[in-house]
C-alpha positions as a Markdown table, in Angstrom:
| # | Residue | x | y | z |
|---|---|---|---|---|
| 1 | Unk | 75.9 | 201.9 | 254.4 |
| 2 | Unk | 73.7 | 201.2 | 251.6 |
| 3 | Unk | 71.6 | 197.8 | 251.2 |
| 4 | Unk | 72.8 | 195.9 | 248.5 |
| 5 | Unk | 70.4 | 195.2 | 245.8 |
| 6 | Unk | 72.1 | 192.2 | 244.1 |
| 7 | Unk | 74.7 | 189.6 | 245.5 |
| 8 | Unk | 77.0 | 188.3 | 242.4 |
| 9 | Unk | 78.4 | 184.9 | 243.3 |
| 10 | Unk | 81.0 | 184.0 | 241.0 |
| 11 | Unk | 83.0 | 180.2 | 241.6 |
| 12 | Unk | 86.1 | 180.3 | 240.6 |
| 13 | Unk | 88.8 | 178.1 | 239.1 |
| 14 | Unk | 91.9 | 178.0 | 237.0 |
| 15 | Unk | 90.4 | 181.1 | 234.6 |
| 16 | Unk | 93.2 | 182.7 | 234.7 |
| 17 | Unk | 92.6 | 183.8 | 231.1 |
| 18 | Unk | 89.0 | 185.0 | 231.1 |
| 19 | Unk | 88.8 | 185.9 | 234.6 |
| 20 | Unk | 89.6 | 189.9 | 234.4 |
| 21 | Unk | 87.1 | 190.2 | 231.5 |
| 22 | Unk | 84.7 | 188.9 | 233.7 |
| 23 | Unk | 85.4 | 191.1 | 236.8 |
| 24 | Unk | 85.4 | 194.0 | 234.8 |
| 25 | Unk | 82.1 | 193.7 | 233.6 |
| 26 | Unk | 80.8 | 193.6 | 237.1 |
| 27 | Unk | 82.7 | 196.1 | 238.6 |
| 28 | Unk | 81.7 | 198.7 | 235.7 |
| 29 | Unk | 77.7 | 197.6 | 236.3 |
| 30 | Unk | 75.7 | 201.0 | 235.6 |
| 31 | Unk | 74.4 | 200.0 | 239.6 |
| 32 | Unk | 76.3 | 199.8 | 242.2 |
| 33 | Unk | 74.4 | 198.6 | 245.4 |
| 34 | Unk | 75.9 | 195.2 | 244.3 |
| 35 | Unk | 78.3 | 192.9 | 246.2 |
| 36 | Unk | 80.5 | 190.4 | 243.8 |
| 37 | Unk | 81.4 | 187.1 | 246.2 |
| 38 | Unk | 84.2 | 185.3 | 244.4 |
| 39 | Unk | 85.1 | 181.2 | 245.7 |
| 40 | Unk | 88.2 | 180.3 | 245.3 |
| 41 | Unk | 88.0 | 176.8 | 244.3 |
| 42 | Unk | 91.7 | 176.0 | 245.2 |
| 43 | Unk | 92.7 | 177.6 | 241.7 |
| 44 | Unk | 96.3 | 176.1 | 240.8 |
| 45 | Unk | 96.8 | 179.0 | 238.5 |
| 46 | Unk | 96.9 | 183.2 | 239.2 |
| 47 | Unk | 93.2 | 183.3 | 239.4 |
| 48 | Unk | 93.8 | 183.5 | 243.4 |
| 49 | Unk | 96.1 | 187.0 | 242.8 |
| 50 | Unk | 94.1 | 188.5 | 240.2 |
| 51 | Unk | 91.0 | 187.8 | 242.7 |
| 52 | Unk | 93.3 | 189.5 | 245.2 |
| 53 | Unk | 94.0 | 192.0 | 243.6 |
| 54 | Unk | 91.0 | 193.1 | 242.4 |
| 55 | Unk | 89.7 | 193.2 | 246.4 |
| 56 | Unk | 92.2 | 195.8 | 246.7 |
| 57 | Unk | 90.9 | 197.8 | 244.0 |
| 58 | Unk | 87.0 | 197.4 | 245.0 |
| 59 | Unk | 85.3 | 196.5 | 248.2 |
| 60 | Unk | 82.5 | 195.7 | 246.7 |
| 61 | Unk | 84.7 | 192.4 | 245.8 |
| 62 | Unk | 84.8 | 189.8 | 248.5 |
| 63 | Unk | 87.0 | 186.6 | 248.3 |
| 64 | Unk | 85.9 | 183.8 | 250.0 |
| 65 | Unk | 88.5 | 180.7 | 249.6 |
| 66 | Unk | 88.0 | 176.7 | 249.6 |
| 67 | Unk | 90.8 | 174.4 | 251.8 |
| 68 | Unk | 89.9 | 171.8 | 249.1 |
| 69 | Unk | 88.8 | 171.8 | 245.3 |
| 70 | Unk | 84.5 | 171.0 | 246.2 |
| 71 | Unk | 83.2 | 171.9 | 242.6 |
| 72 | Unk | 80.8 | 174.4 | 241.2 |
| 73 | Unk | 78.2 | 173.6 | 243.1 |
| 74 | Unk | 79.7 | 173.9 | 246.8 |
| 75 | Unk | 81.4 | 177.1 | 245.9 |
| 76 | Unk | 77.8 | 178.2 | 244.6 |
| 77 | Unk | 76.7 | 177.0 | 247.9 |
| 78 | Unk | 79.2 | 178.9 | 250.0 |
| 79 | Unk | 78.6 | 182.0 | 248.5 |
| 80 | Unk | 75.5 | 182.2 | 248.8 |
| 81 | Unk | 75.8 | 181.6 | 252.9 |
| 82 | Unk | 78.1 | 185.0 | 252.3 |
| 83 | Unk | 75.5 | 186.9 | 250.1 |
| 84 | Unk | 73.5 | 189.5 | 251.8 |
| 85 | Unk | 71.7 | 191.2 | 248.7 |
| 86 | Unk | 67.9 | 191.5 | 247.8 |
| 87 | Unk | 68.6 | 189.4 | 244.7 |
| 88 | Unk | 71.2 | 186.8 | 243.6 |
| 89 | Unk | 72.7 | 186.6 | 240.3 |
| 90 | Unk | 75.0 | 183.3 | 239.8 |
| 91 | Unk | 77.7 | 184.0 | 236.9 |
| 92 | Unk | 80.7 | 181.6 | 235.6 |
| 93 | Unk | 84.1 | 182.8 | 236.1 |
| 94 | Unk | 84.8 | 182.7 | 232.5 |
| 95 | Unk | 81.8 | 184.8 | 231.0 |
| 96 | Unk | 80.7 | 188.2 | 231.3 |
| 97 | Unk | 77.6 | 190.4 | 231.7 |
| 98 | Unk | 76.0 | 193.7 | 229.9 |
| 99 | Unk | 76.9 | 197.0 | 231.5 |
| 100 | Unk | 73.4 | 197.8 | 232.8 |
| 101 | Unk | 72.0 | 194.6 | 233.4 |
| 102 | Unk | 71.9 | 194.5 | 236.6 |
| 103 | Unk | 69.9 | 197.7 | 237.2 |
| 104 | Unk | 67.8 | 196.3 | 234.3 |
| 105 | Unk | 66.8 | 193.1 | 236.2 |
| 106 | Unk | 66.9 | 194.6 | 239.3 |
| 107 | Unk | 64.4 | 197.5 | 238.3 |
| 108 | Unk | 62.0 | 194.6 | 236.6 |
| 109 | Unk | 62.5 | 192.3 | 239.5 |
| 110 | Unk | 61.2 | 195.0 | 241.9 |
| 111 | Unk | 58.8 | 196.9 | 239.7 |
| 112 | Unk | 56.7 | 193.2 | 239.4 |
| 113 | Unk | 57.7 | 191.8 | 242.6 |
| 114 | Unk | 58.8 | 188.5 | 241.5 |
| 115 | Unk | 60.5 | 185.7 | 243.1 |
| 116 | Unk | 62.9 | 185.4 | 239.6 |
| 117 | Unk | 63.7 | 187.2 | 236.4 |
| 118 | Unk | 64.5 | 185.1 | 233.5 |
| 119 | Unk | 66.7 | 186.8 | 230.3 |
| 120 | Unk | 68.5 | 185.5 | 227.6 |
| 121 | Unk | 72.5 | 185.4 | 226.4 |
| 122 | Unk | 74.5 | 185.8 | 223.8 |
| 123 | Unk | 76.7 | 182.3 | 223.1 |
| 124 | Unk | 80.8 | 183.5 | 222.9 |
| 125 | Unk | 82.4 | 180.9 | 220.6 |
| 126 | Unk | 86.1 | 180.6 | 221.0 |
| 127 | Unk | 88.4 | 178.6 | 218.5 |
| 128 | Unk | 91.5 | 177.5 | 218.9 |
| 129 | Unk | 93.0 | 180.7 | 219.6 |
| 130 | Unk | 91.3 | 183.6 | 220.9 |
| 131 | Unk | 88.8 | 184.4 | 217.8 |
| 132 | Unk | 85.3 | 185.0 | 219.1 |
| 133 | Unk | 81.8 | 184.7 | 216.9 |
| 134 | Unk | 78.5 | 185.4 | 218.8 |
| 135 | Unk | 75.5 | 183.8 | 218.3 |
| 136 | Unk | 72.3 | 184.7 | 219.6 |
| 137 | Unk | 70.7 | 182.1 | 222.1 |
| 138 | Unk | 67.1 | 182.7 | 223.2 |
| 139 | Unk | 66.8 | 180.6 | 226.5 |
| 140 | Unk | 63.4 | 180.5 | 227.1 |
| 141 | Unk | 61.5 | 179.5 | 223.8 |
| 142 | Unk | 57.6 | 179.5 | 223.9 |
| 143 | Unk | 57.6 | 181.1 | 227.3 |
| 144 | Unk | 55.4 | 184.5 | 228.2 |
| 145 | Unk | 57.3 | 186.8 | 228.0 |
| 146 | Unk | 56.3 | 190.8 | 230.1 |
| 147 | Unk | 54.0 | 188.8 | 231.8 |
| 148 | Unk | 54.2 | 187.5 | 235.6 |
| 149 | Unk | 53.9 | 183.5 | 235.6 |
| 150 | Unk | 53.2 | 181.0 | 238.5 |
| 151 | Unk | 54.8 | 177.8 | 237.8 |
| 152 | Unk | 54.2 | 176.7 | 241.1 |
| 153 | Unk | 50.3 | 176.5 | 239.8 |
| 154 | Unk | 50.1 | 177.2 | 236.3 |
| 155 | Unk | 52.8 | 175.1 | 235.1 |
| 156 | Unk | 51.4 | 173.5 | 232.0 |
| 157 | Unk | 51.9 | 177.2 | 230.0 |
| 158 | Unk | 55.1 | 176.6 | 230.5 |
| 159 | Unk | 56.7 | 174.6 | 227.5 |
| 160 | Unk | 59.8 | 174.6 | 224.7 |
| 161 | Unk | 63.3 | 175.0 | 225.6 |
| 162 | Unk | 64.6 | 176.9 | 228.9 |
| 163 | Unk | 68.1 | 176.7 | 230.3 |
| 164 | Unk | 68.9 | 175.3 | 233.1 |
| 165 | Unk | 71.5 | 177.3 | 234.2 |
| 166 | Unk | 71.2 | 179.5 | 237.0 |
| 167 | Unk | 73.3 | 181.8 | 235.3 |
| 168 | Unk | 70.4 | 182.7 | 233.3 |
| 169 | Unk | 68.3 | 184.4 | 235.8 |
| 170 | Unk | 68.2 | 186.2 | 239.2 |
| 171 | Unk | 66.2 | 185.1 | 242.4 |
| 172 | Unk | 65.0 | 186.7 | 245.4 |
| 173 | Unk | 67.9 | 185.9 | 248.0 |
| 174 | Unk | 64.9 | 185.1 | 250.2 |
| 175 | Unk | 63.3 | 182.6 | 248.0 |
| 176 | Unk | 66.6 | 180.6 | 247.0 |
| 177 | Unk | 67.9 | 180.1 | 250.7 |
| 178 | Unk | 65.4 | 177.5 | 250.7 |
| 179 | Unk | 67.5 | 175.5 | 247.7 |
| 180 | Unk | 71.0 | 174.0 | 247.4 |
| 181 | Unk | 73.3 | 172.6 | 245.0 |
| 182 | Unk | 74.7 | 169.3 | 244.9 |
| 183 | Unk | 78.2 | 169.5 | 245.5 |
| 184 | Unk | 81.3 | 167.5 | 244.1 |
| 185 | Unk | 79.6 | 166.6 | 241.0 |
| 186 | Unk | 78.9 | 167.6 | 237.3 |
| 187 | Unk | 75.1 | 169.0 | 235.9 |
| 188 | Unk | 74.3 | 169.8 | 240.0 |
| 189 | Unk | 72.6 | 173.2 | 238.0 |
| 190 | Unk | 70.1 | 170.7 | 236.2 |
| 191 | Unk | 67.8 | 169.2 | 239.0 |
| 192 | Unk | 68.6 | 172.8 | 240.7 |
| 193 | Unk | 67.0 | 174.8 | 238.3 |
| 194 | Unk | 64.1 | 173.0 | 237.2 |
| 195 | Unk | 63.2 | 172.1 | 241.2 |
| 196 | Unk | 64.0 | 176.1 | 242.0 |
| 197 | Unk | 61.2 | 176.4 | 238.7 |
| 198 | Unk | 58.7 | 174.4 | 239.9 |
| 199 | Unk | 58.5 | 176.5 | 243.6 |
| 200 | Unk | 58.3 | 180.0 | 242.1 |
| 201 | Unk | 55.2 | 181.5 | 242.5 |
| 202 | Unk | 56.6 | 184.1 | 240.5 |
| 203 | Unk | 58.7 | 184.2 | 237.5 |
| 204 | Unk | 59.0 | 187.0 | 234.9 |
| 205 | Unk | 60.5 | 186.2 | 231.9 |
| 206 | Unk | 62.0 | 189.0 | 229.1 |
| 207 | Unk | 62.9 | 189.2 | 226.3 |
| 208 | Unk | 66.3 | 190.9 | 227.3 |
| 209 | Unk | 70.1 | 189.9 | 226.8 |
| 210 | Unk | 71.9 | 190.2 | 229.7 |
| 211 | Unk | 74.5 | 187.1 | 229.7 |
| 212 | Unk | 77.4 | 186.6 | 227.7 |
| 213 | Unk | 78.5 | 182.7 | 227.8 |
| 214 | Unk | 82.1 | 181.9 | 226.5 |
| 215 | Unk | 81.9 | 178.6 | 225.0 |
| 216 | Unk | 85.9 | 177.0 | 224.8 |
| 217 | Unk | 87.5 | 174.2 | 223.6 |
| 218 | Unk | 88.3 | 171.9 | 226.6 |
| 219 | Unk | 86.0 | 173.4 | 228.7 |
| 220 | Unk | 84.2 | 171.0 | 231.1 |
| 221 | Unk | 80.8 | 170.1 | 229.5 |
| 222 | Unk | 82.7 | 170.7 | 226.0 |
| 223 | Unk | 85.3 | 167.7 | 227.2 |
| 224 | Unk | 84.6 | 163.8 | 226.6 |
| 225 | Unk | 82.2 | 162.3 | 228.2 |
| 226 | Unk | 83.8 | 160.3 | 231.3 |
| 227 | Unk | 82.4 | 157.6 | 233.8 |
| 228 | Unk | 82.2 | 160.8 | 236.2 |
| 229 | Unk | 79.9 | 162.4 | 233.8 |
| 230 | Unk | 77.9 | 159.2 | 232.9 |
| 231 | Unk | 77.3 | 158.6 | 236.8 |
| 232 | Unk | 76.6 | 162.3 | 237.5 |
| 233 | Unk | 74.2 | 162.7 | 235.1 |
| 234 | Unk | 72.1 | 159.5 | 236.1 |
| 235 | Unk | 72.2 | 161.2 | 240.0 |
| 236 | Unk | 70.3 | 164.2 | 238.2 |
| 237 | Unk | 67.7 | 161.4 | 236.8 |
| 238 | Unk | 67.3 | 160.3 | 240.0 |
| 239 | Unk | 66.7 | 163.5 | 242.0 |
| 240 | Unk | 63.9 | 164.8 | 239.6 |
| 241 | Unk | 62.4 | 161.4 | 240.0 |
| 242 | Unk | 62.6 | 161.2 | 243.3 |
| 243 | Unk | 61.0 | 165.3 | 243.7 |
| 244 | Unk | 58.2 | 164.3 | 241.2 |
| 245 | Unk | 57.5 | 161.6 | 243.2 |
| 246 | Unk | 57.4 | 163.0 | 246.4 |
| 247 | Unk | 55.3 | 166.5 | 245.2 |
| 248 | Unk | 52.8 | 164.2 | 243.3 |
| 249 | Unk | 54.1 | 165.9 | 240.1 |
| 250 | Unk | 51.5 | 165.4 | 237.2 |
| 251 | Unk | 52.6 | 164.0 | 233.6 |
| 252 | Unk | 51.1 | 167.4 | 232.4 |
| 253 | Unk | 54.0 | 169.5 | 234.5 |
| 254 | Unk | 56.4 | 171.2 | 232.3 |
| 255 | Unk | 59.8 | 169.4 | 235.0 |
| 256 | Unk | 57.8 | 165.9 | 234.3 |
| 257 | Unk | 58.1 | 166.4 | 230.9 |
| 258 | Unk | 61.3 | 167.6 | 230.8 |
| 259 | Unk | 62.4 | 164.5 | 233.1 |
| 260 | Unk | 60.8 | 162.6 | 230.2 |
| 261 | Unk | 61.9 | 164.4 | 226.9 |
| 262 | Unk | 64.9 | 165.7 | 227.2 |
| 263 | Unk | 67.8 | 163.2 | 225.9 |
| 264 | Unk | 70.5 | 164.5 | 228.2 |
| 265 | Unk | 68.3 | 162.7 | 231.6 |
| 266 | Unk | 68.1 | 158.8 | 229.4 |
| 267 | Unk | 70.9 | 158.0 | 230.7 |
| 268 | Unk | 70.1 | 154.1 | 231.1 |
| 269 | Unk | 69.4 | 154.5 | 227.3 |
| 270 | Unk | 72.6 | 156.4 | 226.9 |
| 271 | Unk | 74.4 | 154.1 | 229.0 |
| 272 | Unk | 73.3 | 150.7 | 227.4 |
| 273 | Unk | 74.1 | 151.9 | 223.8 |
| 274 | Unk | 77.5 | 152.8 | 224.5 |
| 275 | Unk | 78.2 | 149.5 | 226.3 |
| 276 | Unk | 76.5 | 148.2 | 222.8 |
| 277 | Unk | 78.8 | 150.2 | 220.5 |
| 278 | Unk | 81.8 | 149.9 | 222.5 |
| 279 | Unk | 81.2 | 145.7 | 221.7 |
| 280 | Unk | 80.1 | 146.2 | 218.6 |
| 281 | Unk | 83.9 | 148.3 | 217.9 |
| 282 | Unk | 85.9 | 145.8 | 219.5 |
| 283 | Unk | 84.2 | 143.2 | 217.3 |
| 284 | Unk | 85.0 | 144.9 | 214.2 |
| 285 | Unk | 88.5 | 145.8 | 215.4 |
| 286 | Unk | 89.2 | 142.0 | 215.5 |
| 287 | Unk | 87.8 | 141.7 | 212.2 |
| 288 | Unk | 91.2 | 143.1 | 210.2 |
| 289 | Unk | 90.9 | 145.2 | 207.2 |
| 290 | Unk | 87.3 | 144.5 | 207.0 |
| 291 | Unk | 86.5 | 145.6 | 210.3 |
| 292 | Unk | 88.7 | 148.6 | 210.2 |
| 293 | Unk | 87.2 | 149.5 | 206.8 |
| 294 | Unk | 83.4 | 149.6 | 208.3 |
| 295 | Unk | 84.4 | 151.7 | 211.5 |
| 296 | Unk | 85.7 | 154.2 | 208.8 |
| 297 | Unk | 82.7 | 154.1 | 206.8 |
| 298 | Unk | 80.5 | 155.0 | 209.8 |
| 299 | Unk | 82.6 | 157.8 | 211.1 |
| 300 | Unk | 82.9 | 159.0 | 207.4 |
| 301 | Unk | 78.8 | 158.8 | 207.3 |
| 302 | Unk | 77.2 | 159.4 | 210.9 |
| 303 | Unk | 73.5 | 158.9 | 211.1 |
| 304 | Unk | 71.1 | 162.3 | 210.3 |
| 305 | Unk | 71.0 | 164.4 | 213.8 |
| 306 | Unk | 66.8 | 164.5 | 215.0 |
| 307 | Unk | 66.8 | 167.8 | 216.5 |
| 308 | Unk | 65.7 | 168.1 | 219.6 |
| 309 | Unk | 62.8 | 170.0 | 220.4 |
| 310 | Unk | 64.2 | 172.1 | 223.6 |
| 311 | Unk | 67.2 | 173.2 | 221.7 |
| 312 | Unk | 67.4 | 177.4 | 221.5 |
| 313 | Unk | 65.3 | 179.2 | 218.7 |
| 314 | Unk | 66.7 | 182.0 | 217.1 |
| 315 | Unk | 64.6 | 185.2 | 217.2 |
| 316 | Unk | 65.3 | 188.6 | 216.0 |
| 317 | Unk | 62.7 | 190.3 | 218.5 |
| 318 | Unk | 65.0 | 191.0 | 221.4 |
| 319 | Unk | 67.1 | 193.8 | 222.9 |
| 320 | Unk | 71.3 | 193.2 | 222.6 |
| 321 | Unk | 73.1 | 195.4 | 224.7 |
| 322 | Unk | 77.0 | 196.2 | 224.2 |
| 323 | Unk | 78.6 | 194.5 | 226.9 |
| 324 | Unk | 82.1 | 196.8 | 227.5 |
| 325 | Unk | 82.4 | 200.1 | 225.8 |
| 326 | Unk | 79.1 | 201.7 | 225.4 |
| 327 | Unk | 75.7 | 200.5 | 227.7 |
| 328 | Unk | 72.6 | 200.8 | 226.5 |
| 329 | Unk | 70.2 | 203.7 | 228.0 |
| 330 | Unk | 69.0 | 201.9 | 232.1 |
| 331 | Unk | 65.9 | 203.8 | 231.3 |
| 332 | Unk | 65.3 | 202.1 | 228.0 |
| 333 | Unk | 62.0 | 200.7 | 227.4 |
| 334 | Unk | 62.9 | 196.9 | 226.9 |
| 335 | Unk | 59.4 | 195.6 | 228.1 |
| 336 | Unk | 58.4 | 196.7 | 224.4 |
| 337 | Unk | 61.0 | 195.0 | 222.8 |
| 338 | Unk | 59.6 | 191.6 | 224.2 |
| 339 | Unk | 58.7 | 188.5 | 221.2 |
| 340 | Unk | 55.1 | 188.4 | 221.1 |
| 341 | Unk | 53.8 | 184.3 | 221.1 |
């Protein structure tokens, strides 16, 4: 039996609709030493059958399934107890990957024996219907790219946006046994990812897209924010404090400033100016037609967005495979294709 090279743990629930795009783009992968672990998150929908019967099809297609609904991050965690590949790529149930990219990473990861390999995506916008536009997202601004980097050490070269999605890279199976998600929660990938960061002794970063990431209408972190959310997000405050505290982690360190800097972690701020707003509304509300007028005002005129300084830069320097219907060349030269900083 041959060794597999890269374990593909997908969660899964209620995708009915995007689920066989995303199946088919990992069953067709241009490599295929690979293992796919689906978790049934106690889908209420078909997503069980089409998992089913997709197993049939492809051995290579295991389906593992949850007695309760646990959330992303304890079906990420279950898998990956199942995964017996060399690498492990996590990928969302309702996206889709390049033809060749796993024998892409998989070749880089090897050829520079690194503990990750870091790539970027294309975003899939969906409207209302089923209309898609692409737009380009490079993931990790400012970072090296075709160069091996030790974060674990060097970790003030490391600045500008990154994602913190684990579906954005692949790690030595090795290496990540050491980590785990939080489970029943929302953002459990944020603290995940920048902790997983912060232990590699070796990441390699290109400038290569291999993840397509369908952004829909209704979606969970494209829903209203909720008191869930609110709470969630201030446990993911708390755990990178709590890590930076405990590793001595200085003000200079890329996760310290990102703990610091990035607007999504400030959530007492967050928190205290909605309870100010939410006041201030119900103040004006009792106000009449005065009060009802200046509430329309401000939604007709919002204040000027600051733009925050780890959002995505756009760059032209980069290698787009076709996803379905036509792979690029898995001997292609994509380490020359790389942005030069």
């Amino acid at each position: 039996m041959e060794s597999i090279k890269i374990s593909i743990i997908i969660p899964v629930y209620n995708v009915e609709k995007y689920l066989s795009e995303c199946l088919d783009s990992c069953i067709n992968q241009t490599m295929r030493e690979i293992e796919i672990i689906c978790v049934d998150d106690c889908s209420t929908d078909s997503s069980g059958k089409i998992l089913q019967n997709y197993a049939r099809m492809d051995s290579r297609v295991k389906v593992i399934m949850h007695e309760t609904n646990k959330k992303q991050g304890a079906a990420r965690n279950t898998g990956l107890k199942y995964a017996t590949g060399e690498y492990v790529w996590f990928i969302d149930s309702d996206d889709y990957i390049a033809l060749e990219a796993c024998q892409l990473l998989y070749d880089t990861a090897t050829k520079k024996s690194v503990d990750m390999v870091c790539f970027n995506g294309i975003n899939v916008v969906m409207d209302s219907g089923s209309t898609k536009k692409l737009a380009y997202s490079e993931y990790y601004t400012d970072w090296p790219k075709n160069r091996i980097l030790n974060p674990a050490e060097n970790y003030e070269s490391l600045c500008g946006y990154f994602s913190v999605s684990p579906c954005h890279y692949i790690t030595r199976r090795t290496f990540l046994a050491q980590f785990s998600f939080r489970e029943g929660c929302y953002y459990e990938d944020t603290d995940f990812t920048l902790i997983l960061f912060a232990s590699a002794k070796s990441v390699f970063c290109i400038a290569y897209t291999a993840y397509y990431r369908r952004i829909t209408p209704g979606s969970t972190m494209q829903s209203p924010m909720t008191a869930q959310k609110k709470n969630d997000r201030q446990k993911v405050s708390v755990a990178l404090r709590s890590y930076i505290e405990k590793n001595n982690i200085q003000k200079d360190h890329f996760l310290y400033r990102f703990y610091k800097n990035n607007s999504t972690l400030k959530q007492k701020a967050f928190s205290e100016q909605s309870i100010f707003f939410e006041k201030m509304c119900n103040m004006l509300q009792k106000w009449g037609r005065l009060g009802r007028f200046i509430l329309k005002l401000e939604s007709k005129n919002p204040p000027p967005r600051q733009k925050n300084r780890y959002e995505p830069q756009r760059s032209n320097k980069c290698f787009h495979p076709r996803p379905i219907g036509g792979a690029a060349s898995a001997n292609s030269n994509f380490y020359a294709l790389g942005a030069k900083r």
